[in-house]
C-alpha positions as CSV (number, residue, x, y, z in Angstrom):
1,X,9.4,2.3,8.3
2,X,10.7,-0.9,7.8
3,X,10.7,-3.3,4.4
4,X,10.7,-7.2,3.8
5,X,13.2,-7.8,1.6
6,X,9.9,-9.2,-1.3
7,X,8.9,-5.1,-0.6
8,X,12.8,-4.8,-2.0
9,X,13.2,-6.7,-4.6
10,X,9.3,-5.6,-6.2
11,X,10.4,-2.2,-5.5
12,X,12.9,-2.7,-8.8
13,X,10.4,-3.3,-11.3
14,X,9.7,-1.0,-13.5
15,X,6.1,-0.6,-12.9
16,X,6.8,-0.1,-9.1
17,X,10.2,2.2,-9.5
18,X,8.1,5.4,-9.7
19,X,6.0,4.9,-6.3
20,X,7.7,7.4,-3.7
21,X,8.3,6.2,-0.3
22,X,6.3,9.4,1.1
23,X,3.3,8.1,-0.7
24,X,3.6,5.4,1.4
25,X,4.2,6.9,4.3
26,X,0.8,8.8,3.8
27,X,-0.9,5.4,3.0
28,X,0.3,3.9,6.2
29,X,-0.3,7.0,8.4
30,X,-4.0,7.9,6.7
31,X,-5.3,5.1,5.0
32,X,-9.0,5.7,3.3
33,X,-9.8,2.1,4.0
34,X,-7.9,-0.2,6.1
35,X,-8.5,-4.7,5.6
36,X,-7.0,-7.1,8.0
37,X,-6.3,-10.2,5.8
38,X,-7.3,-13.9,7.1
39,X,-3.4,-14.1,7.6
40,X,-2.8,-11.1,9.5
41,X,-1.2,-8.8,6.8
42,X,-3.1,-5.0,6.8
43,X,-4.2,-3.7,3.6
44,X,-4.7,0.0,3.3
45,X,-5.2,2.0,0.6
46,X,-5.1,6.0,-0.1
47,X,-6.0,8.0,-2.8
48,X,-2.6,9.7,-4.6
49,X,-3.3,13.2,-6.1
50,X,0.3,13.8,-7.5
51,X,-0.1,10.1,-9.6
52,X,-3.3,10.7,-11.3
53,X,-5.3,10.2,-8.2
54,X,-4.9,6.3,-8.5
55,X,-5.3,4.7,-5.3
56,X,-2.2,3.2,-3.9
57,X,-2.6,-0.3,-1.6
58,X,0.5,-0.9,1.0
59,X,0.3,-4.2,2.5
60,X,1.9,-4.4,6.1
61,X,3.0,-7.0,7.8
62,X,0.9,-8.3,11.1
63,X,3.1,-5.6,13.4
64,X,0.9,-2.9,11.3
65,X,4.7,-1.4,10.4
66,X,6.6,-3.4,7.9
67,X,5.8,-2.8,4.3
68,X,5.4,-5.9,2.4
69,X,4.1,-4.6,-0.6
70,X,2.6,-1.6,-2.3
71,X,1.5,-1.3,-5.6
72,X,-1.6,1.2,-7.6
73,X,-4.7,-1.0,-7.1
74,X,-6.2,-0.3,-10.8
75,X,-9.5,-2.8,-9.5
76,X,-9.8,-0.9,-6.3
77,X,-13.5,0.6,-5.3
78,X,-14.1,2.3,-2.2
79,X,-17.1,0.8,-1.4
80,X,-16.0,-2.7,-1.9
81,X,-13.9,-2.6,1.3
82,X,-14.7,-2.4,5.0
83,X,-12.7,-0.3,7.5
């Protein structure tokens, strides 16, 4: 995987610190639902059973393998989202 260097420098807050990088791996690799942004970036989001069973979002860049972002979507809704 690679990282933007915004991915980086969120990574250090406080709120962000405790996501694991494996959780994102398994977001990446087996999304639940998967949006393509009007600028190209993916969203996908998974379910995380070891965090309370929040749903993690990782936003990749356009090449579908650079995290930009990740981050526990408290507003997320299953149904809300299109694969």
């Amino acid at each position: 995987m690679e990282f933007t260097q915004y991915f980086m420098h969120m990574r250090g807050r406080p709120d962000r610190a405790s996501i694991r990088l494996e959780w994102i791996e398994r977001v990446v690799a087996k999304p639940t639902k998967e949006f393509i942004q009007s600028d190209g970036r993916i969203r996908r989001w998974a379910q995380i059973p070891e965090a309370g069973n929040k749903y993690l979002r990782v936003v990749l860049l356009e090449d579908g393998e650079t995290v930009h972002n990740a981050f526990f979507d408290r507003s997320f809704r299953e149904v809300e989202h299109e694969h």
